[in-house]
C-alpha positions in Angstrom: -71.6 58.5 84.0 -75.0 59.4 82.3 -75.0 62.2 80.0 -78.0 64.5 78.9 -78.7 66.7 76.3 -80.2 69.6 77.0 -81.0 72.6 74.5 -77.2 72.7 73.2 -75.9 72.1 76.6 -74.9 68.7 78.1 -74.8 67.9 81.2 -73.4 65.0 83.0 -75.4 63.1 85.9 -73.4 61.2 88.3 -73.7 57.6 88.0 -73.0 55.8 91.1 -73.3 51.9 91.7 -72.7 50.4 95.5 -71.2 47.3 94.0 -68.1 49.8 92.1 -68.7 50.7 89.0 -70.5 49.4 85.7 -69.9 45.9 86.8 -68.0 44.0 89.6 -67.0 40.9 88.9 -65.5 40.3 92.0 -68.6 40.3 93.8 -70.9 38.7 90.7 -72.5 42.4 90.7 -73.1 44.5 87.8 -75.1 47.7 86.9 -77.8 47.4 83.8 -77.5 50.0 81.2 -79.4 53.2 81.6 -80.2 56.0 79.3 -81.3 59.4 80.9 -82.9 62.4 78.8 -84.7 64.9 78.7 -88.3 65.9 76.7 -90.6 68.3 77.0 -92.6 66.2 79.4 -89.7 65.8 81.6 -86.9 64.0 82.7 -86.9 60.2 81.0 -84.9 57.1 82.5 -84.6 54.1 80.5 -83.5 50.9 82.3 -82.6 47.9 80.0 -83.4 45.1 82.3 -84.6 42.1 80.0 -84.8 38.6 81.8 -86.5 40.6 85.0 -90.3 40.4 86.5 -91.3 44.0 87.5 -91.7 42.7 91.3 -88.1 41.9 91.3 -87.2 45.7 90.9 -87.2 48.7 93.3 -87.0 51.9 92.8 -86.5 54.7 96.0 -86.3 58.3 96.0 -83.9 60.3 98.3 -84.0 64.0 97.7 -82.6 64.1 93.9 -80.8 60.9 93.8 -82.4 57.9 92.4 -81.6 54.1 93.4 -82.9 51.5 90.8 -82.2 47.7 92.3 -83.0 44.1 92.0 -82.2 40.8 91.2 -82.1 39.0 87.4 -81.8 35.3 87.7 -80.1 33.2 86.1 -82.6 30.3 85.6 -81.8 29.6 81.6 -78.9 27.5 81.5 -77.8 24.3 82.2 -75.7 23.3 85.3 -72.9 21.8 84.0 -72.0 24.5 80.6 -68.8 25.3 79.5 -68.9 29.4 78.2 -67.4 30.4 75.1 -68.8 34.2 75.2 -70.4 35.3 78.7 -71.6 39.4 78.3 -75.2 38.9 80.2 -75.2 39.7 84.1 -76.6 37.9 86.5 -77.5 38.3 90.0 -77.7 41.4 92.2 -77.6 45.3 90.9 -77.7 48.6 91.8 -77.8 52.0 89.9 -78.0 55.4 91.6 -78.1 58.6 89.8 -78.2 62.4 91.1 -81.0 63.7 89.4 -80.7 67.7 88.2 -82.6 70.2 90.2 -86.3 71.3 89.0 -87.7 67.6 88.5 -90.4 66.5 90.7 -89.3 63.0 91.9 -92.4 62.7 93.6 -94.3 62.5 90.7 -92.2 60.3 88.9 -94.3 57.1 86.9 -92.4 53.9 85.9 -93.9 50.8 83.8 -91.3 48.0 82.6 -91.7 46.6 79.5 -90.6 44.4 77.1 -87.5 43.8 79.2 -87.2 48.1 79.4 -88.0 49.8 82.9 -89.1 53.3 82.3 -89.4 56.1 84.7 -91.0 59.5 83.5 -90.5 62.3 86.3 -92.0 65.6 85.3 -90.4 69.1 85.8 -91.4 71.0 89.3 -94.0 73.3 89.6 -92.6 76.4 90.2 -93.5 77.5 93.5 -95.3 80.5 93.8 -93.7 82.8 96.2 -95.7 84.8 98.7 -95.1 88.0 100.9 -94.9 87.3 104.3 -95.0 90.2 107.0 -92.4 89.4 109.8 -94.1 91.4 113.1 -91.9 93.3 114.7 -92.3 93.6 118.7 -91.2 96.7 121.1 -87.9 96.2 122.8 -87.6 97.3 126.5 
């Protein structure tokens, strides 16, 4: 589960993954580690992905929610090694994360680099609200 600060409050953003957690090993699926705060610009998302090429990722928007996925090969090694230590994931991943209220997904930027995705989403406009006359008809 993500947590962010904000003022003295925190808050805790649920952190969903279609594989089952943080990582499955069952399935060779695993979730990247993500950092999610807040500035006076916005909301921030940090993605470490390092070993990934930008058009191996995808980010969608539903409503609030979030879903960050892709693909990190695993190109590097050798066929026929025998691990000692193995904490790098390979293969598939998803993260998902329900987003607060008064953040304007569809303004949200992302740039990866240096092996760090990025997504700034601003905060909402607030909407100005306007007085609307209802008309009223004559009943029989």
């Amino acid at each position: 589960m993500a947590v962010t600060k904000v003022s003295s409050t925190i808050h805790f953003v649920p952190r969903s993954s279609a594989m089952g957690g943080p990582g499955d090993s069952a399935t060779g699926r695993w979730a990247p580690n993500t950092d999610l705060y807040v500035t006076d610009a916005g909301l921030v998302i940090k993605v470490e992905l390092a070993g990934m090429k930008s058009d191996s990722l995808e980010i969608t928007v539903e409503g609030q929610r979030l879903r960050i996925n892709g693909v990190r090969p695993d190109c590097c090694r050798a066929s026929n090694c025998s691990f000692l230590v193995m904490e790098i994931s390979y293969g598939p991943f998803e993260t998902v994360l329900d987003l607060p209220p008064g953040y304007d997904l569809g303004q949200a930027k992302a740039i990866y680099v240096n092996g760090f995705l990025r997504i700034d989403v601003p905060p909402a406009r607030p909407t100005q609200s306007k007085t609307t006359k209802v008309p009223i008809s004559e009943g029989v």
